[in-house]
Each structure stands twice: as C-alpha cells, then as structure tokens.
VOVEX-596490 format. One record per atom (N, C-alpha, C): residue in one letter; x, y negated, z negated. Coordinates in pm, whole numbers, plus 50000, padded with zeros to 5 digits. Layout:
N
AXYZ;...
end
This chain:
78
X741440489329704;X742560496529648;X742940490829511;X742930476229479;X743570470329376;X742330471829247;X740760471629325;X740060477229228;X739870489429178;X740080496729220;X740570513229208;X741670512229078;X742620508129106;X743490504629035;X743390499828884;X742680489528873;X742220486328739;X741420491628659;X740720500528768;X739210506428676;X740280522628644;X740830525828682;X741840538028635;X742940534428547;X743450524528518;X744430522628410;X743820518928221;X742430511928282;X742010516028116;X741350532328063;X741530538428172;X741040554528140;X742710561628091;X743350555528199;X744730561428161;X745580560327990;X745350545627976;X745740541527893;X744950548327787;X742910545327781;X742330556727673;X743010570527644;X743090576427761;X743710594427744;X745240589727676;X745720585427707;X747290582227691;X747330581227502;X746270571527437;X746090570127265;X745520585027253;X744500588427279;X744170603827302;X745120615227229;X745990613927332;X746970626527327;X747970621327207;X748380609327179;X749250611127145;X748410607726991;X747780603327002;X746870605026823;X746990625226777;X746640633226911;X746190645826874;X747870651726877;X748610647726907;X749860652226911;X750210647526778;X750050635126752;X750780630226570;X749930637826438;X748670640326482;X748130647626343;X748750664426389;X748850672726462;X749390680126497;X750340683526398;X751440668926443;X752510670526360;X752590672526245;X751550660326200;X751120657526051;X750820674426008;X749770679926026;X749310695425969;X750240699525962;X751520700326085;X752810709926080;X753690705525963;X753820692725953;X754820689325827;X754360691925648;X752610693725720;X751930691925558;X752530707725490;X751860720325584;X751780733125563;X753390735325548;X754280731325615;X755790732625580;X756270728025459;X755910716625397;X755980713125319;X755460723325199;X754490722625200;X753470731325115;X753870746325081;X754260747925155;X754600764825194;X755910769325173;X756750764025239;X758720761525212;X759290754425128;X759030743925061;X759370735524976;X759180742424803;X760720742324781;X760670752724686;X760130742224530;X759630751124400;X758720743324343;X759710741724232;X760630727424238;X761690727824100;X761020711524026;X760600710023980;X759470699923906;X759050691823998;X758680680124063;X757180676224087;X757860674524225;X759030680224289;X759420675624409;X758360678824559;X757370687724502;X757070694324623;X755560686924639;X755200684024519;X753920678524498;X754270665324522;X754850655024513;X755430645524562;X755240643324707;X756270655624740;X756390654124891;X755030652624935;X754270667524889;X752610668124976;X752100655924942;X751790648024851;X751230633424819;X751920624324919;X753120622224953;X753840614725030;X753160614925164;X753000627225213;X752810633825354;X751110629725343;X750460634025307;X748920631725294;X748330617925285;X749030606125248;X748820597925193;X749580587525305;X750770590425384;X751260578925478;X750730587025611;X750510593925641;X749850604425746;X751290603925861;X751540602525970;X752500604526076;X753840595326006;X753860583425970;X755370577925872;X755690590925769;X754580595425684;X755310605025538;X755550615825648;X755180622225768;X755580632125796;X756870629925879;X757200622525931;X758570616725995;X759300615725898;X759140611125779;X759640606825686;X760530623725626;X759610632225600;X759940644325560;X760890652925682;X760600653125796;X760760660125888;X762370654525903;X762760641125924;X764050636025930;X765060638725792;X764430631825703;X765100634125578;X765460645025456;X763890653825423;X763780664025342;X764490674825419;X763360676625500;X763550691125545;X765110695525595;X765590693425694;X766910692225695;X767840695625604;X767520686625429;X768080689525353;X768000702325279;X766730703925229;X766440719025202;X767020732425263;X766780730725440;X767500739525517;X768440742925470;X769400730725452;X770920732725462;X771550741125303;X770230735125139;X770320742325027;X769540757725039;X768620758625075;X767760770725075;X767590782625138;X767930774625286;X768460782025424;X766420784325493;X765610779025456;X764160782125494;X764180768025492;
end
C-alpha cells in the first residue's frame, strides 16, 4: 500500500506542473491578445505593455491583468 503510494505521488505531482504550466501560458495568450487588441494606441503605451507581457511571460501578464487592465476599463469602458 505505502509503495503504491509513492510511485503515484511523483505522477501526481508531474500532472499537477502540467496543468498549471498549460493554465499560466493560457493566461499569458489571454493577457497578450487583450492587450494587443483593447489597449487603446496613445504613444508607446500599448507597445510597452505587449513588450512587458512577452518578455516576463505569467509575472508581465499578472502584472497587466491586476494593474492595467482594470484601469483602462474604468477610462475606456473595454
């Protein structure tokens, strides 16, 4: 039983980085194309952002998702 046990928690743990790697680039694409797409173009703010986002990969998109976007919403209403 206890070997059962061990030989299933490093599979668990593999799937477990798995998902959540394919869940953070996920995000990443979702924040890039939002960015890209909604982010209105008033001098280098948007190109910035996409460099920001592309370049820290899951931090620049947290980064945007908490801080930018939000803000824009609240000026732009998109």
């Amino acid at each position: 039983m206890i070997d059962s046990l061990f030989i299933g928690i490093p599979f668990l743990m593999v799937f477990l980085f798995f998902g959540i790697g394919i869940v953070g680039t996920i995000f990443w694409i979702w924040m890039l194309v939002d960015c890209a797409m909604k982010e209105p173009s008033q001098g280098n703010d948007k190109l910035i952002w996409v460099i920001i986002i592309l370049f820290t990969h899951l931090l620049g998109a947290l980064l945007y998702f908490f801080v930018r976007r939000p803000q824009r919403i609240r000026e732009y209403g998109r």
